[in-house]
Each structure stands twice: as C-alpha cells, then as structure tokens.
N, C-alpha and C positions, 0 to 999 in steps of 0.2 A: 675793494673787490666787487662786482657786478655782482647783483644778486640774478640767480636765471629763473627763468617761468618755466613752470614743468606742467608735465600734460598725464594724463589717467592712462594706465594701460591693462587692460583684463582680461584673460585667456584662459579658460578651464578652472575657473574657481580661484585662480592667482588674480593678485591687483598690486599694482606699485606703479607709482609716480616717476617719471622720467623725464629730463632735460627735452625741449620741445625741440631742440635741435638736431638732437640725432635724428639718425636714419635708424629702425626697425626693422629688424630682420626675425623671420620666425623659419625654423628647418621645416621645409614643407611637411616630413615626417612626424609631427608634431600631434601628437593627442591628450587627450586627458591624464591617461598612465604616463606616460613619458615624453619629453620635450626640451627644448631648447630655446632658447631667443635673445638676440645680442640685439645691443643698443649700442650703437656707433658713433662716437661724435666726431667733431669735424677736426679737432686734434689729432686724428686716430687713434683712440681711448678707445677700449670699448669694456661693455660693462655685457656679463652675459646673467639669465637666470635658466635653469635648468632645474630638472627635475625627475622624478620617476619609481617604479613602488619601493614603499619603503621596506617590504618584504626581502626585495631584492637585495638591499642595501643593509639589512640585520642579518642575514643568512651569510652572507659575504664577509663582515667584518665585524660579527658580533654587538659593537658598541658605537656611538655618533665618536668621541676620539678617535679610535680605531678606522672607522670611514673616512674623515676629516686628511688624519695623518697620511692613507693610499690616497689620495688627491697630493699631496706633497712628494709622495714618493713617486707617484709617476711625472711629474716634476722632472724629479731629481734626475731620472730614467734617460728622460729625451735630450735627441745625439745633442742639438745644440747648446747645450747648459754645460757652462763649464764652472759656474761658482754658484752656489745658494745661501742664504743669509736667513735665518728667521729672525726677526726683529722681534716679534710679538706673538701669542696664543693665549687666549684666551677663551673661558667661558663668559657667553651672553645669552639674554633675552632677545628672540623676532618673536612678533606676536603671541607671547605667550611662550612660547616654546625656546628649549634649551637650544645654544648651537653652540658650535664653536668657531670662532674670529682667529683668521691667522694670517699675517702681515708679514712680506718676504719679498727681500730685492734676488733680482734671478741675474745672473751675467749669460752673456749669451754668444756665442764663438760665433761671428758671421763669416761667411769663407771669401777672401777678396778675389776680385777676379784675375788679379795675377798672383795665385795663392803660391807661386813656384818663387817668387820674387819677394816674395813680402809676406809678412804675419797677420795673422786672422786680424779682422776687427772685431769689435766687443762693443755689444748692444746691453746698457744696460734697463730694466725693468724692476717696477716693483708690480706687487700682486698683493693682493686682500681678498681671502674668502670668507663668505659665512658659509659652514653646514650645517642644517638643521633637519629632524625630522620630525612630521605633521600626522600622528597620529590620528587626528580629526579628519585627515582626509586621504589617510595610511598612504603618507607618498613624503620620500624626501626632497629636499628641497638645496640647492645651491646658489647662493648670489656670488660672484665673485669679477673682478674688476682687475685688469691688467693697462699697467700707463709707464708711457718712457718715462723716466729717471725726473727731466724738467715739468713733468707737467702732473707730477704724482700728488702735490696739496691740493691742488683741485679736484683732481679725480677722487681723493679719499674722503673732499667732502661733499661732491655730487654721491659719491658710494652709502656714504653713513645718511645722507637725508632719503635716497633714495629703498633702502633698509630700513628705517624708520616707518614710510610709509607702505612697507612689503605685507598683506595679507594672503595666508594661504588659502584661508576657508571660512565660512560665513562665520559670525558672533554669535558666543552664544546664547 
C-alpha cells in the first residue's frame, strides 16, 4: 500500500494533518465558536472536522456519550437510511481528552429513476466518528469520516493517522 504525504492544516486554534490530495473546503460560516471543514479526496471520501461551544453541547445532552449517541441518532432519522450496523464504540484519547470512537456501516435506499418499475437501490457506507470535548478551549470537537463500502480500509486508516495528529488547543 502507498504511503501518502500529508500537509498541515490550521484554523482557529485546530491543527491536523491531512492527505495532500484532497480538496479543502471550509463553510464560509466558519469562526472560532463554531465551524466545519471537509476534506475531499478524490475517491469521494470525505473526512469532515467540525466543531463548536462546548457549552452548547453539555446543556443539550448532558454527557460526551450522550452527545456522541444524537449524532447516531440523527443518523438513524434521515429518510435515506434504511439499515444501520454499529460495529464498534468506544472510549478514546485525542490529545489528551476523552471521546468517543464509533464505527457504523449505514445502508442507504437510493431511489431509481424508474422507481415505478424496479426496486430502490442500496448504497452502502461506513462511517467513523470521534467526539470529543476540549475544555481547554471550551469548544467540542468532531472528526468523522464517511467512505463507500470498497474504499473503507483506507479511509479508516487515513482517518486514525489523521486523529492522531488532531490538536485542539496550544500544549501545555
């Protein structure tokens, strides 16, 4: 397997390493409190990091489980999902801080275009999140990575190096 070269990327006190081949996108919306930004690669993978106060995110769901889990459940919600799998959850370390890691193939109803004639087709997806929250810089944090079915070892291991090198907020 090709090892890939990955490039620095840093925005509002966030830093993580990404594949030099993607495309970056940041939601123009985007500030210190709250934000988004996907990394696209040319598989159509893409890997997003998000974030936003962490205030928000303990007032709403009490606990990082409990936050972690409505990311799954809204999931679950949308029209096109017709099966979900958890493979995996777990507690981990990002820099320091607790999160939780959850690994889930999603099947997904796509509607054919002669839907009157023939039966949905089925896209299927795996997905990886981290949630973590960053006390040090009172803001939660999300990484998570969405890849079709055939190209899901790769993505989980561009996912975990790219995790690895995730910084929320200066050392201290």
């Amino acid at each position: 397997m090709k090892v890939l070269d990955y490039e620095n990327f840093a925005i509002h006190g966030f830093f993580i390493k990404y594949p030099i081949s993607c495309k970056v996108e940041l939601d123009p919306d985007s500030d210190w409190n709250k934000g988004n930004v996907v990394f696209k690669l040319p598989t159509g993978d893409r890997i997003f990091l998000s974030w936003g106060p962490i205030q928000t995110a303990i007032k709403k769901y009490r606990d990082l489980l409990t936050f972690a889990n409505a990311g799954l459940d809204r999931i679950r919600k949308m029209q096109m999902v017709t099966k979900i799998e958890a493979v995996e959850t777990e507690s981990k370390k990002v820099y320091g801080h607790d999160t939780i890691f959850s690994h889930f193939k999603v099947q997904l109803g796509k509607p054919s275009l002669f839907s009157l004639f023939k039966r949905q087709e089925t896209v299927l997806r795996e997905i990886w999140t981290y949630h973590g929250f960053c006390h040090d810089s009172e803001r939660y944090f999300i990484i998570y990575g969405i890849s079709e079915m055939r190209n899901s070892v790769k993505l989980s291991e561009i996912l975990r190096y790219m995790q690895a090198s995730f910084r929320c907020h200066a050392p201290k």
